[in-house]
N, C-alpha and C positions, 0 to 999 in steps of 0.2 A: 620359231621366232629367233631371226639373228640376234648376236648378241647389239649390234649396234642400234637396234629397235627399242633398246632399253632407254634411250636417248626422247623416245616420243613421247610427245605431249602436243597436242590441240585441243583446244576448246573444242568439245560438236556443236551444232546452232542451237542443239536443244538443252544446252547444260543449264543444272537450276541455280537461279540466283542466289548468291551466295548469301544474301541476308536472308532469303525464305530459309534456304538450310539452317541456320543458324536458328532462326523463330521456330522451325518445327519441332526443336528440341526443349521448346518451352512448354508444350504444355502439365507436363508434373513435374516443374520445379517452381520453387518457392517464389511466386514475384515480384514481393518485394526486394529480393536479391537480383533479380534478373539486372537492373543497371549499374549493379554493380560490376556484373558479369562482363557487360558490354562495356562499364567504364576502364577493367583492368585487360581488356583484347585490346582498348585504341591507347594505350600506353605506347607500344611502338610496334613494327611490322611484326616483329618476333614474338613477342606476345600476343598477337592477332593468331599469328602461324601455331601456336600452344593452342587455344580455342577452338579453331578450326580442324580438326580432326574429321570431322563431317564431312566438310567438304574434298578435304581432299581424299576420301577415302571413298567418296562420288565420283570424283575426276578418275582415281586411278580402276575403281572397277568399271570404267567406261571405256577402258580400254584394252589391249591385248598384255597377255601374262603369260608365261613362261609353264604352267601347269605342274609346278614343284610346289608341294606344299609345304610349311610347318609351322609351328604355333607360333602367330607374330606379337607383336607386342599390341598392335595396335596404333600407337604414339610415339612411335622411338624417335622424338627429337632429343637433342645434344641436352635439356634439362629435365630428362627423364632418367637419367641416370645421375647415379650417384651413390655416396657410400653411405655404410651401415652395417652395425654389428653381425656378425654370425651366430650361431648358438655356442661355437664354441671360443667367443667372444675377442674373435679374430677383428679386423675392418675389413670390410671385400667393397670391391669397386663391384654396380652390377646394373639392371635396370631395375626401376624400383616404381614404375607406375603401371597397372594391366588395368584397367577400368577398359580397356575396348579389344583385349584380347578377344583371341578368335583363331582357330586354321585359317590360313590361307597362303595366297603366292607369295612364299619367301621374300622375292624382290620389292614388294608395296613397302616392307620394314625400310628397306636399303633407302629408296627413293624418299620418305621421309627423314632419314637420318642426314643423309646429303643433302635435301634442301633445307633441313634446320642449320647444316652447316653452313650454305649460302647465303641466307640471311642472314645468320648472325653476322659474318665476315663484311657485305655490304654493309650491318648498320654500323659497324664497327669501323667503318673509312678506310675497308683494304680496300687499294690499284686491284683493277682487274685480273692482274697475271697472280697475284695476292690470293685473290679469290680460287681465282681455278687453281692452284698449288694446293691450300690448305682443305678444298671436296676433291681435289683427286687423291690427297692422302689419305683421305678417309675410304675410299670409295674402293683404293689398294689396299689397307687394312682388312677390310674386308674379303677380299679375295684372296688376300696371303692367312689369313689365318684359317680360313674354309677348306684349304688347300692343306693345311699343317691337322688341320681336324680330321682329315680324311685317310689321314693315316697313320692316326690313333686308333685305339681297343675302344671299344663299348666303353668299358667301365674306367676307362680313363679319361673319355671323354665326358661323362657323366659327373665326375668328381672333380675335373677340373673349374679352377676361379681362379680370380685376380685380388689376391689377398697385398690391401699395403703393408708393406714389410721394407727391411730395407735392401732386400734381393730388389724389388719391384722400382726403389729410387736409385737404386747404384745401374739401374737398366739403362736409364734415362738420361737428358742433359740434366745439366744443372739448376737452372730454369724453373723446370719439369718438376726435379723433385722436388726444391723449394716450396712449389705451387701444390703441390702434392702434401708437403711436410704442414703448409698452413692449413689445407682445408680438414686433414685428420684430426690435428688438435682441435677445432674447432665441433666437428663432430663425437670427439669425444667426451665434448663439455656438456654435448646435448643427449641428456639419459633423464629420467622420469624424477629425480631431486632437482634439476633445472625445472623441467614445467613444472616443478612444483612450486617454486617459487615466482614462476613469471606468469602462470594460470590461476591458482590460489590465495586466501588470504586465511587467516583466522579471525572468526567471528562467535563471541560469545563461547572460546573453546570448541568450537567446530570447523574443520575445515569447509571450505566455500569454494567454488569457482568463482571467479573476478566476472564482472559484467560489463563489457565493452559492447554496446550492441552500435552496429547489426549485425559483429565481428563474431562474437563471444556473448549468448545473450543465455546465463542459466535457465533452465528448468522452471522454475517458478515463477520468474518475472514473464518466460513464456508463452505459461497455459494457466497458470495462477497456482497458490500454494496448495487448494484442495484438490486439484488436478495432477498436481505433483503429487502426493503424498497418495495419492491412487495409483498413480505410475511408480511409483516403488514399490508399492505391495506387491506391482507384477515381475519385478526385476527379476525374482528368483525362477519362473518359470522363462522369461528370454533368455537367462543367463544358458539355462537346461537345453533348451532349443540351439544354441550356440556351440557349448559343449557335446553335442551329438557331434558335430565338426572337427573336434580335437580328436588326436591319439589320446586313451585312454591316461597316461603318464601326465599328459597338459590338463587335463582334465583333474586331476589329482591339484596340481597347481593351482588353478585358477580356483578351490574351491578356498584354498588358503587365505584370498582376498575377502573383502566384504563393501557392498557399494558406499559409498558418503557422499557420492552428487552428479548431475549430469549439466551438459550444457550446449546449445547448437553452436555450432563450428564453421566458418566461411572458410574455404580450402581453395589450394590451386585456383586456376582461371577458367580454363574450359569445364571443371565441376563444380563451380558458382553456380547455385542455383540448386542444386541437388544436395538432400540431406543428409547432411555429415554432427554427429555429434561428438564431443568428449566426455567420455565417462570416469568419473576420478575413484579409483579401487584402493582400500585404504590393505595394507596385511600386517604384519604385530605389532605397528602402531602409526601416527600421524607420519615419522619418519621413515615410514616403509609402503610406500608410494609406487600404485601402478593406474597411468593414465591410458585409456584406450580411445582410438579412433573406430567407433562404428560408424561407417561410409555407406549411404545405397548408391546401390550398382545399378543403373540402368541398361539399355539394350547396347551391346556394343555399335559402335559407326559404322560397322562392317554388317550387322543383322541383317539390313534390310537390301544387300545385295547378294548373301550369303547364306541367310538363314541362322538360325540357331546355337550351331552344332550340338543337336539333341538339348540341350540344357533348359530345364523351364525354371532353374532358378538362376537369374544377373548373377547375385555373387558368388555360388559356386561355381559358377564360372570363372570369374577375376580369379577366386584361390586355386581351383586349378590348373589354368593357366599361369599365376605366376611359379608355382610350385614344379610345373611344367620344366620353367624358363630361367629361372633363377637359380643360382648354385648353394644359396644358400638361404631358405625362407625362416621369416617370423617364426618363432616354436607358438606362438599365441594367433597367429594368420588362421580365421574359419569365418563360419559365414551361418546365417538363420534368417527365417523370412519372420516379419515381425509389424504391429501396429507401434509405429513410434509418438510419444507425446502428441502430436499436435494430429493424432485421429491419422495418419498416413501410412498405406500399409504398403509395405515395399521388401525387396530386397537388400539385404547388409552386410557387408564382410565388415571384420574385427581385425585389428592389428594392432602395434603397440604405437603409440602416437610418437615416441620421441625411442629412439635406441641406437645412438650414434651417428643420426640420419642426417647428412648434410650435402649438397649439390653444389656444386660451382657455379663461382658468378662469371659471366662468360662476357657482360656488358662492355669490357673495356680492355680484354686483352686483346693483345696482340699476335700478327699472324701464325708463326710459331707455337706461342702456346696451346692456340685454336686447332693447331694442325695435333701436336701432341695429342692436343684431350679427344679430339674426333678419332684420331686414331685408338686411343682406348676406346670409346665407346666402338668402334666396329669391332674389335675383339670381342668384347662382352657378348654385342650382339649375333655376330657368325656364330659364339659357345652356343647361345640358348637358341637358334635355330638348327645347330646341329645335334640336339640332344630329340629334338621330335621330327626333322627330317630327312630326307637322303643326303648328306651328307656331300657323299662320295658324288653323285649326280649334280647339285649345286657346283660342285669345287669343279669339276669336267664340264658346266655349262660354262664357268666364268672364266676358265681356259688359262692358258699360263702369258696370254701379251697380254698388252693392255687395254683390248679393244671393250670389257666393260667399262673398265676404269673412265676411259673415254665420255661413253654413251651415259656412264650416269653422271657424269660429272656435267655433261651438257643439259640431261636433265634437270638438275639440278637449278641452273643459272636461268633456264626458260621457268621454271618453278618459282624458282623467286617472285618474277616479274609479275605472273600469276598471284601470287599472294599479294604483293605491293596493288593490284586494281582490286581484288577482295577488299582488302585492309581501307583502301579508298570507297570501297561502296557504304562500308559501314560507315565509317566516316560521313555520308553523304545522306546514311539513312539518320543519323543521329542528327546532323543539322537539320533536317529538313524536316523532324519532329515525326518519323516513323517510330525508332526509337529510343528510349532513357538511357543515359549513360552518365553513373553517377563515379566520378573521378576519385585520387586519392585514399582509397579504402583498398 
């Protein structure tokens, strides 16, 4: 496979409609959330391009791949990364979403990261020449850092991250770090005494989850009070089931806590629909607050072209893989199979809901900064495919011109387009009352 085959995309005649892809992923999620689902995809093309994971993960194994493998993300669009604490309570830049992790052709990662850059950049009102500059920086990023990987040690490669510091803003323009210097302070405001204050309240001397529904709807109001109070008499045996997933040390940790509430949780865009709770863990008192996100995992977007990889549990999957992928995971990141409240028995990874975690808003900058931050996210992502695959074969497929840079950056711009007629089907299935799409949530 030349390199400049990296550039292809066609539609085949027989490609499946991109609303069936979308509906097929409905039937074990909740649905009365599903138009919510659909109401935050038709926000704009980009948000469409977040949802669609499916499909494009149809299009691209419908076509020729390169037979390198390594652990992909799955989703590596430009708002799938972003910062968050380390354990050694660092900030690292990294990706931070694996719901569709999976082995596979290194390149599927690349070709999603460069068309989320393409979109973004068209909704954003860059000139053409705008466009192509800020995905072929990224697309170069990528191949200069694979290249700088490949001859590294094992275990430098392995320990490597993008810790912000102010080595990492004195790297940069000015711009850069500015942009950089806002979104850390921001993320460092967001730690488990914030959600406590913006998830909770005090009721009768107890703390409470706040009830927003269909956002935020507790436990109780859920399944009703004696339903509740039944599902916490079993908390202690899920908690058990959970911590079999910890290093013995976390496990230590986590018994320090003790429950005080749960609540279903509406998350991201393409996991709307899928049951996500928040569990609020109280430890030596109201003021010692840990909120946790258990998330089910369902099949990744790549199973049904790929298979499994051995795994008959979704979320140990996601944890190992991001544990794979990431230079520096959740100390509380595990996973348990489990019946949750409302009778639903699924797969669950556990993480901490709030520890520094913040993403950038990408909605309105400019070419430059777009180009900056894609080129950080290529770094991250070259790290955590070069820690599960060849490495050295990757960085010698992508050669030292610029003939991938090229081909996926062309990729890329035919990809948009592609998404822009998706983005309009739905659109077309929502008016024409296939289906619900409840807006503003």
């Amino acid at each position: 496979m030349p390199r400049s085959a990296l550039a292809e995309f066609s539609p085949p005649q027989n490609r499946p409609p991109p609303v069936d892809l979308l509906e097929s992923q409905c039937a074990d999620r909740i649905a009365d959330l599903l138009p919510v689902r659909y109401g935050r995809m038709l926000r704009s093309k980009f948000a469409f391009f977040r949802g669609a994971a499916l499909i494009m993960a149809s299009d691209l194994a419908s076509g020729r791949h390169t037979g390198l493998t390594a652990q992909l993300c799955g989703d590596a669009h430009v708002s799938n990364f972003g910062l968050f604490a380390s354990p050694e309570r660092s900030l690292v830049f990294d990706i931070n979403d694996f719901d569709e992790t999976l082995p596979g052709a290194w390149e599927w990662d690349v070709k999603r990261l460069v068309a989320s850059v393409a979109i973004v950049a068209q909704e954003n009102g860059f000139g053409r020449d705008e466009c192509e500059r800020v995905v072929r920086t990224c697309a170069q990023a990528y191949r200069d850092r694979m290249h700088t990987l490949a001859t590294m040690r094992e275990l430098d490669v392995w320990y490597a991250q993008t810790v912000v510091d102010d080595a990492l803003e004195a790297s940069v323009d000015q711009a850069y770090a500015e942009a950089i210097r806002r979104t850390a302070a921001k993320a460092q405001r967001r730690d488990s005494l914030q959600a406590l204050s913006q998830l909770t309240r005090l009721v009768d001397g107890r703390r409470r989850l706040v009830s927003d529904p269909p956002l935020l709807v507790p436990i109780d109001e859920l399944v009703g009070e004696a339903e509740a109070r039944t599902h916490e008499e079993h908390m202690g045996a899920l908690f058990d089931a959970y911590e079999e997933s910890l290093e013995t040390s976390r496990r230590v940790l986590v018994h320090r806590f003790r429950y005080a509430g749960m609540a279903r949780k509406v998350v991201g865009v393409g996991s709307v629909g899928t049951r996500a709770w928040v569990v609020l863990l109280l430890g030596r008192d109201d003021q010692d607050p840990l909120l946790v996100q258990v998330k089910e995992a369902q099949p990744s977007v790549f199973e049904r072209f790929l298979g499994s990889g051995g795994y008959t549990n979704a979320a140990e999957r996601v944890v190992v893989g991001e544990r794979l992928m990431q230079a520096s995971s959740d100390i509380l990141l595990g996973w348990l199979r489990a019946v949750g409240p409302d009778g639903h028995e699924g797969d669950y990874y556990v993480r901490q809901l709030r520890d520094w975690k913040e993403s950038a808003s990408l909605e309105s900058v400019g070419p430059q900064l777009l180009a900056d931050y894609g080129r950080s996210c290529a770094h991250v992502l070259a790290r955590a495919h070069a820690r599960t695959g060849d490495r050295i074969a990757i960085a010698a497929y992508l050669g030292n011109s610029d003939a991938a840079d090229v081909a996926l950056t062309r990729f890329a711009e035919i990809y948009a387009q592609q998404n822009a007629r998706d983005y309009a089907a739905l659109r077309d299935a929502v008016d024409g009352g296939r289906v619900s799409a409840q807006p503003d949530l």
